[in-house]
C-alpha positions as CSV (number, residue, x, y, z in Angstrom):
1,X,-13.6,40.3,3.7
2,X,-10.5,41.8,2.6
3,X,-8.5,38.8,1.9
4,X,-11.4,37.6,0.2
5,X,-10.8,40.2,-2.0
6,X,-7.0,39.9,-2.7
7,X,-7.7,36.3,-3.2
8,X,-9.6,37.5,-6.5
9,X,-7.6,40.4,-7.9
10,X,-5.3,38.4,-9.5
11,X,-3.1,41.6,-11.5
12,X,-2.5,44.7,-10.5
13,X,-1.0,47.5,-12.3
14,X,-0.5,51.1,-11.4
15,X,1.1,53.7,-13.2
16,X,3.6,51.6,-15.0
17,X,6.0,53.6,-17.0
18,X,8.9,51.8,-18.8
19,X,10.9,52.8,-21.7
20,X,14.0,51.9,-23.7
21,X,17.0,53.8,-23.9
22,X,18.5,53.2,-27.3
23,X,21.5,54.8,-29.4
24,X,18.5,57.5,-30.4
25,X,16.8,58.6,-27.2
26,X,14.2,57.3,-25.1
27,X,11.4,55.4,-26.3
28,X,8.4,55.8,-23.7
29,X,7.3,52.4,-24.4
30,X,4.8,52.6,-21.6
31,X,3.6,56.0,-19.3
32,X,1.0,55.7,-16.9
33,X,-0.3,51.9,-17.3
34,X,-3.3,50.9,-14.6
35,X,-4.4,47.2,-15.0
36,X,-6.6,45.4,-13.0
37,X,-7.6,41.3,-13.8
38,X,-9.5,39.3,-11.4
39,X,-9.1,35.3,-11.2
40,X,-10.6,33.9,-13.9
41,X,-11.2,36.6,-16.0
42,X,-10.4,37.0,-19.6
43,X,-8.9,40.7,-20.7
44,X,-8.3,41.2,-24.3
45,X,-5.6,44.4,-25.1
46,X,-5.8,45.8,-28.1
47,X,-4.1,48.4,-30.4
48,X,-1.9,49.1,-33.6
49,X,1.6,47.7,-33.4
50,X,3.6,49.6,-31.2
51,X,1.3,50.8,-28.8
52,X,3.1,48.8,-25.7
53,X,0.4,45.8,-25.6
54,X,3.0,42.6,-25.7
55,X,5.7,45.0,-23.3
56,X,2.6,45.3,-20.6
57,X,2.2,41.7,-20.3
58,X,6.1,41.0,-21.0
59,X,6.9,43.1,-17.9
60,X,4.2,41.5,-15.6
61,X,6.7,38.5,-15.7
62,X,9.7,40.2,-15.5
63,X,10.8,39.8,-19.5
64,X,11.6,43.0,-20.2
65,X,14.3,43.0,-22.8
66,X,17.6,45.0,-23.2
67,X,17.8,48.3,-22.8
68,X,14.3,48.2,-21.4
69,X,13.8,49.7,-18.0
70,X,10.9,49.8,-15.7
71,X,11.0,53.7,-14.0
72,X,8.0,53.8,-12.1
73,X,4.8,52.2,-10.8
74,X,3.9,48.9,-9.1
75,X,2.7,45.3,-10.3
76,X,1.5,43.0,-8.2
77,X,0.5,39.5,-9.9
78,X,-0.6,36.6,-7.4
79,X,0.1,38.6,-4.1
80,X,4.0,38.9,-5.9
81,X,5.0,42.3,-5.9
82,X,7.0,41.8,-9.5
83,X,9.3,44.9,-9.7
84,X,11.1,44.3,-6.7
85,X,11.6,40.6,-7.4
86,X,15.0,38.6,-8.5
87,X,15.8,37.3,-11.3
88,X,15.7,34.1,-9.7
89,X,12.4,34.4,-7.4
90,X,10.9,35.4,-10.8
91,X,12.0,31.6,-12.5
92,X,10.1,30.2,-9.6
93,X,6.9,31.8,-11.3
94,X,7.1,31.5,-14.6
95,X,5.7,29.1,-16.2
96,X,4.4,28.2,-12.7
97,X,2.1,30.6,-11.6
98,X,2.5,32.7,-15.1
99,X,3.0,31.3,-18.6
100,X,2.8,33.0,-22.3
101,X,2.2,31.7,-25.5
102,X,4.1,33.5,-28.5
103,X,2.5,34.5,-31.9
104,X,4.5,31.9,-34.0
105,X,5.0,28.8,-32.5
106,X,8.1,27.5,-35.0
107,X,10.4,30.3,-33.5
108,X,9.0,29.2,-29.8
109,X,9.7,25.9,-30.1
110,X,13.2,24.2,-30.3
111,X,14.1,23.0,-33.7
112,X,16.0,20.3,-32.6
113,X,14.5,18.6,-29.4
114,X,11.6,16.1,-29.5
115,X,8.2,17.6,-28.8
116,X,8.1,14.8,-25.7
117,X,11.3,16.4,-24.6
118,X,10.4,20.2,-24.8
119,X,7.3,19.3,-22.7
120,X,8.9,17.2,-20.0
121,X,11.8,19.9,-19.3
122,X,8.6,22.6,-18.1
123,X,7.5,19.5,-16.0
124,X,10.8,18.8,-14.7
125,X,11.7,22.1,-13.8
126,X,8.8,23.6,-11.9
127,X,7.7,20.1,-10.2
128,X,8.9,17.6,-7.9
129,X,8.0,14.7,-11.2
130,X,10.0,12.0,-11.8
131,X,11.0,11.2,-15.7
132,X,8.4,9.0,-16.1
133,X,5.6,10.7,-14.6
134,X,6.8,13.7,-16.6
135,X,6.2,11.5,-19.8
136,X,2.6,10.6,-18.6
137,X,2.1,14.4,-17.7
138,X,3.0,15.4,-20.8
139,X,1.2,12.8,-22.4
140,X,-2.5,13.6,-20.3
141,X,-1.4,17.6,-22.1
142,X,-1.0,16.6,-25.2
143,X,-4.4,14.4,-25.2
144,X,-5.8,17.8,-23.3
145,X,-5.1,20.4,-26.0
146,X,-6.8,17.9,-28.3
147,X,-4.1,16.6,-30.1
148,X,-4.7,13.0,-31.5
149,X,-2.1,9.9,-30.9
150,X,-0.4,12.3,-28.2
151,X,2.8,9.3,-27.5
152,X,3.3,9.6,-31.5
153,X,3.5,13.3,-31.3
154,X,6.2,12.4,-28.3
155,X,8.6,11.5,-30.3
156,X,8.0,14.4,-33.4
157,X,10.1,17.2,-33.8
158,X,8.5,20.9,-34.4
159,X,9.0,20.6,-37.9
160,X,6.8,17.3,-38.8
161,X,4.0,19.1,-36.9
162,X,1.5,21.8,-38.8
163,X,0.9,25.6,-37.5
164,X,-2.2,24.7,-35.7
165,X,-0.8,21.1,-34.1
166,X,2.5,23.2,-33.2
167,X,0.6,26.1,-31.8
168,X,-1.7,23.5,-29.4
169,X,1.9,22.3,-28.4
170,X,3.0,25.6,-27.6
171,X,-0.4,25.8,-25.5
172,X,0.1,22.5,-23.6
173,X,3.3,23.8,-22.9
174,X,2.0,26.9,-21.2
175,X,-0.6,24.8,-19.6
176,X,2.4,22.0,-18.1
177,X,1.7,23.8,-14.5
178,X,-1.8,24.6,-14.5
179,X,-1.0,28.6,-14.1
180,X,-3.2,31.3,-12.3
181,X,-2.8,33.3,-15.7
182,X,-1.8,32.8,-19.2
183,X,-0.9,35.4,-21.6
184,X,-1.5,35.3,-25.4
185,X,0.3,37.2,-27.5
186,X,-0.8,37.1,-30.3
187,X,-1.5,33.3,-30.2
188,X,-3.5,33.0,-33.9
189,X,-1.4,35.6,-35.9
190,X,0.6,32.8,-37.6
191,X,-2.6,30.5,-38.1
192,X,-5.4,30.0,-41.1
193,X,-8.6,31.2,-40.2
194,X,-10.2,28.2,-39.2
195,X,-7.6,26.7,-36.9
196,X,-7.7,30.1,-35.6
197,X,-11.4,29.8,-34.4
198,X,-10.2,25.7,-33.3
199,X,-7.3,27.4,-31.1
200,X,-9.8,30.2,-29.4
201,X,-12.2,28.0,-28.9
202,X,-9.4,25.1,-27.0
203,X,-8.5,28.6,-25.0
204,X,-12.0,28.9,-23.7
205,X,-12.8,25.4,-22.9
206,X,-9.2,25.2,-21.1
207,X,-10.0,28.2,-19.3
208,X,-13.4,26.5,-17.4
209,X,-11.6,23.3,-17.1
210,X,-8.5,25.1,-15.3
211,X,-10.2,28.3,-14.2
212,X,-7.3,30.4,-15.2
213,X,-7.4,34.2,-16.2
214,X,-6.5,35.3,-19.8
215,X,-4.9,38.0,-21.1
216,X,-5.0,38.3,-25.0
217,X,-3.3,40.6,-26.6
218,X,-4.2,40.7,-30.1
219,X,-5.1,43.9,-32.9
220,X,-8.0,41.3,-34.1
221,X,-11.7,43.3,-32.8
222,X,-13.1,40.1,-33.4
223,X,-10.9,38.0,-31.4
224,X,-11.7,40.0,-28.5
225,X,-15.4,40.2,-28.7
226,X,-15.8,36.5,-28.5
227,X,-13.8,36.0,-26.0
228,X,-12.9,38.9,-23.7
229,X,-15.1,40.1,-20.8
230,X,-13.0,43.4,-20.5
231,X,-10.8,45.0,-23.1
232,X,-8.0,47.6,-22.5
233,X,-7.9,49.9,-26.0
234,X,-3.9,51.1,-26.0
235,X,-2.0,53.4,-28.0
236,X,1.3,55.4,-27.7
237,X,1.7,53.4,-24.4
238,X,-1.2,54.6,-22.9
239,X,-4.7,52.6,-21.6
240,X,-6.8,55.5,-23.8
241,X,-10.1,53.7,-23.1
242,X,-11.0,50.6,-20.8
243,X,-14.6,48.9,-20.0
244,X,-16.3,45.9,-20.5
245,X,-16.9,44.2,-23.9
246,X,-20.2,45.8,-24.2
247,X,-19.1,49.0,-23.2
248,X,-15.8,49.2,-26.1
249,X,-17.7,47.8,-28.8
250,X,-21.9,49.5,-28.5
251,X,-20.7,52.6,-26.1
252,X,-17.2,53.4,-27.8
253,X,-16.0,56.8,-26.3
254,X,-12.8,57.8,-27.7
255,X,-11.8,58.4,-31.2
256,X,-9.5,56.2,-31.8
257,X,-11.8,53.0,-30.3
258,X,-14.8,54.7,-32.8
259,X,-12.1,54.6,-35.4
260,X,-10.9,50.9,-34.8
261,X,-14.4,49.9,-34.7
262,X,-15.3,51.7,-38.2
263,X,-12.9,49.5,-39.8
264,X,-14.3,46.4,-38.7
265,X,-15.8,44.7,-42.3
266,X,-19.6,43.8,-41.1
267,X,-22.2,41.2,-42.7
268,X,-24.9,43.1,-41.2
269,X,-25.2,46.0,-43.2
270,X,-27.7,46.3,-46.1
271,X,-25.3,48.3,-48.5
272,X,-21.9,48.0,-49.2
273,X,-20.1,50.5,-47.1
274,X,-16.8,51.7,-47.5
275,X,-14.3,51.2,-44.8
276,X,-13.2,54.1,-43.3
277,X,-9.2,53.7,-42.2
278,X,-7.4,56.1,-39.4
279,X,-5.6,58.8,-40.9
280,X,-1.5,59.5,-40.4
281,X,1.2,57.8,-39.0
282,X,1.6,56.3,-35.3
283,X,3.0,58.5,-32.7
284,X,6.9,58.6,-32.8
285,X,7.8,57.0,-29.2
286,X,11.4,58.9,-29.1
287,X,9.5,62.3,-29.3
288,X,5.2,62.0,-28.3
289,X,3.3,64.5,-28.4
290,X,2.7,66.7,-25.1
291,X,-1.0,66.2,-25.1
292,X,-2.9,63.5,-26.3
293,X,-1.4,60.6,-28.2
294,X,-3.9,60.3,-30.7
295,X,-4.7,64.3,-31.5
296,X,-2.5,64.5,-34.8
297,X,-4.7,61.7,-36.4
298,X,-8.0,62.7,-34.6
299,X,-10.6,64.4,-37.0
300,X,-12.5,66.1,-33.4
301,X,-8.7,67.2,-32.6
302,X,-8.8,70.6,-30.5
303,X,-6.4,73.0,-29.7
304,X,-6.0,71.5,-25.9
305,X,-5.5,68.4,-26.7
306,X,-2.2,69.1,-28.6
307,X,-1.6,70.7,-25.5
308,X,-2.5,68.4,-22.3
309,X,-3.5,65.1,-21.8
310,X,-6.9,64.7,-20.8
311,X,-7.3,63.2,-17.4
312,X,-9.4,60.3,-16.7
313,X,-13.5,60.4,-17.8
314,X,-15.6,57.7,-15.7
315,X,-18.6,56.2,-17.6
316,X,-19.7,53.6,-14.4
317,X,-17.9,51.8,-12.5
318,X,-15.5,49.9,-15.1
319,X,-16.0,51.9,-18.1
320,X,-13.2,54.9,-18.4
321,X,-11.7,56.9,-21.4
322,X,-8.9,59.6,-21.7
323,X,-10.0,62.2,-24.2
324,X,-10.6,65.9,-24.1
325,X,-14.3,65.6,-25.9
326,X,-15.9,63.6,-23.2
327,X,-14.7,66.7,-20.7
328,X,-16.1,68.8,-23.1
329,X,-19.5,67.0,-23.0
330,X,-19.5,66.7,-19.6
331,X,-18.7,70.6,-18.8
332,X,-21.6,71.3,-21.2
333,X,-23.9,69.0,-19.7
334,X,-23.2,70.1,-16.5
335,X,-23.8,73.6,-18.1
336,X,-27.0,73.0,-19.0
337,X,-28.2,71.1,-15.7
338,X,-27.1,73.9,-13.6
């Protein structure tokens, strides 16, 4: 029963805390990260710029940049246990057992190699193919991320392709090795709205075809409700809140979720209601806060939770939020109970 289990957690994080040391200090990009993902799950993470989203998925493959360092915690992807890997065990899994799509595919993609050729090196590299085979492999990908006259498209370079055409490339790409997981970061940021639906949707089909978990990081709400089944809600490189689509979106518990989902434009409502932003500035990273991240912008702000971070509320088994007010409620429910 057990291994039956491993075989279907697929990622692992606990208590992840990395941060950079620059010129200026620390920056305590991440503190305290849990993240779980089962095979063939999709996990949206979402949050304002900054909040340590693409550096949680960047680090579950071993790309943390200069001067990033990983302090504590452990992250096991694929029964790997990634912090104490090599540089060189790590090549063996990416892009084979891992892969990533970037936000804009024109920075991704090399400016001066052939589409045919920038497809056959991930083949190449990570399988036993022959040349040729490579080219039929990477022909069978292109005609798979639905790109049309795929032995045309061969012999294109990045720049004779559009945003959407180059993004699919950067997808087939990702896809060369049939991974176990495939981040997006960000994969529609650099796209028009409709090839953005066009590229979410190829995600999702290629994700029953393949049966390969998603993570998507993305600060797009609506991204994540139609595809996600669990979302992570992040700020000041902390998981604030975490529970399934449902829960995040009709059961929001934290402030900062409620305030995320406030600003979501809707069709549904019968007047025109104003928008209602999130006050202040983001958290400085080289000097947070001692209690909770999000107190200075909070409107239900308290005095202890400028002080201490609030430990972990449970709503169910997958539903879970960081915030002072839910103690509160709970204490007074209890209260009233006893």
């Amino acid at each position: 029963m057990a291994e039956g289990q491993n075989v279907r957690k697929l990622v692992d994080i606990k208590n992840e805390r990395l941060s950079f040391f620059t010129p200026a200090g620390e920056v305590k990009a991440l503190n305290d990260v849990p993240i779980m993902l089962n095979e063939g799950e999709v996990l949206g993470i979402v949050g304002e710029s900054g909040s340590g989203k693409s550096v949680t998925a960047y680090s579950l493959m071993g790309l943390t940049a200069h001067p990033g360092k990983l302090l504590d915690g452990t992250l096991w992807f694929n029964g790997h246990q990634i912090e104490t890997m090599t540089e060189k065990e790590m090549r063996k899994i990416r892009g084979n057992e891992v892969s990533i799509i970037f936000q804009d595919p024109m920075t991704s993609l090399n400016p001066v190699y052939t589409i045919g050729n920038q497809i056959e090196e991930v083949i190449l590299l990570h399988t036993d193919k022959k040349k040729k085979e490579a080219y039929e492999r990477a022909k069978e990908l292109l005609d798979l991320v639905g790109i049309n006259e795929p032995e045309k498209r061969l012999k294109q370079y990045p720049h004779e392709l559009s945003g959407g055409m180059r993004q699919r490339v950067m997808i087939a790409i990702a896809l060369a090795c049939e991974p176990k997981l495939l981040i997006a970061d960000e994969p529609t940021t650099a796209l028009d709205v409709t090839i953005q639906a066009q590229i979410l949707e190829l995600m999702m089909k290629l994700k029953e075809k393949l049966g390969m978990a998603i993570i998507m990081i993305t600060h797009d709400l609506g991204v994540v409700a139609s595809m996600c089944e669990k979302i992570a809600v992040m700020y000041a490189g902390k998981i604030i809140e975490y529970g399934t689509t449902d829960d995040i979106f009709y059961h929001p518990k934290h402030q900062y979720t409620k305030g995320l989902i406030r600003s979501i434009p809707r069709l549904d409502t019968k007047e025109h209601e104003r928008l209602v932003p999130i006050e202040g500035t983001p958290v400085d990273m080289l000097n947070p806060p001692k209690g909770c991240p999000f107190a200075p912008r909070c409107e239900e702000c308290m005095k202890i939770c400028l002080r201490e971070m609030p430990p972990v509320t449970n709503f169910g088994d997958t539903h879970y939020t960081q915030c002072w007010l839910n103690q509160k409620e709970e204490m007074e429910g209890g209260a009233e109970n006893g």
